[in-house]
C-alpha positions in Angstrom: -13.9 -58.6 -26.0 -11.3 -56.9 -23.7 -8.7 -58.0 -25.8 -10.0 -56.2 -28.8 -10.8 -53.0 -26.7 -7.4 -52.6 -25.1 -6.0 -53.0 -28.9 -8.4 -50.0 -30.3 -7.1 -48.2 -27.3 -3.6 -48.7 -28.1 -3.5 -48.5 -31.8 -6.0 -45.1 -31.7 -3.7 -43.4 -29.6 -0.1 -44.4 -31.6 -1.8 -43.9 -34.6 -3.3 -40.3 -33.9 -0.1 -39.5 -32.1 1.7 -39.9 -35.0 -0.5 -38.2 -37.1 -1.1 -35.0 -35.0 2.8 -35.0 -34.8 2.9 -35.3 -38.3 0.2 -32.7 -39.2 -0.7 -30.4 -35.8 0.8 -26.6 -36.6 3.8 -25.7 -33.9 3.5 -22.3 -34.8 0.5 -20.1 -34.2 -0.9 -16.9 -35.9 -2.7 -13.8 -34.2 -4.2 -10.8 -36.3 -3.4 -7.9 -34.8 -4.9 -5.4 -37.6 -5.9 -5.6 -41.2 -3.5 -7.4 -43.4 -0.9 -7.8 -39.9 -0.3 -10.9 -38.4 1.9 -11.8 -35.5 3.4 -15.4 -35.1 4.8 -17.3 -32.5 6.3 -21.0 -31.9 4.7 -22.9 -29.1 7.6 -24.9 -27.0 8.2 -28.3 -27.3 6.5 -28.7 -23.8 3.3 -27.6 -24.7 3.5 -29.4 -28.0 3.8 -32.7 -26.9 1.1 -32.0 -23.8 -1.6 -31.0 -26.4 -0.3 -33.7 -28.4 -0.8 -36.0 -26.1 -4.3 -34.8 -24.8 -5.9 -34.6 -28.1 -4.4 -38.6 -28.4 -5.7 -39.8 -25.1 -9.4 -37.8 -26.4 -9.1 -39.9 -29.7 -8.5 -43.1 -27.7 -11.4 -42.8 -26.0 -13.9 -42.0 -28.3 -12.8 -45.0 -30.3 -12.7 -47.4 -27.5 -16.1 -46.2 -26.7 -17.2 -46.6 -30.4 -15.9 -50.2 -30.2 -17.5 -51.2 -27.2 -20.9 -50.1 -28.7 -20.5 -52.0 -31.1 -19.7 -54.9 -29.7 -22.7 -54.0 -27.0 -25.0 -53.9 -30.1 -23.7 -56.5 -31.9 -24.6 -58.7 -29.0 -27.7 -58.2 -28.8 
């Protein structure tokens, strides 16, 4: 059982690592005014921080997810 849990925790967070990497927006846009927009690049810092949070949330959602199931499955 803890096998399988530290695995879901592992492979959830490469896996949406790599996918918010692949798909998270670097740049943001404000509106300042009808039709005017304003953009700016978030440093690489910041990036990989948010990155990494949003990863580490994923994790454990799905770790908790897992060990539901296996609680219920139990049963």
């Amino acid at each position: 059982m803890e096998k399988l849990l530290v695995k879901t925790g592992v492979y959830s967070f490469i896996i949406s690592f790599i996918g918010f990497l692949i798909f998270f927006p670097r740049e943001r846009r404000f509106e300042e005014g009808p039709n005017e927009y304003v953009g700016e690049i978030v440093p690489y810092s910041e990036f990989f921080f948010n990155i990494t949070r949003y990863s580490a949330i994923v994790m454990v959602i799905a770790v908790l997810i897992v060990a539901l199931y296996l609680w219920a499955d139990k049963k």
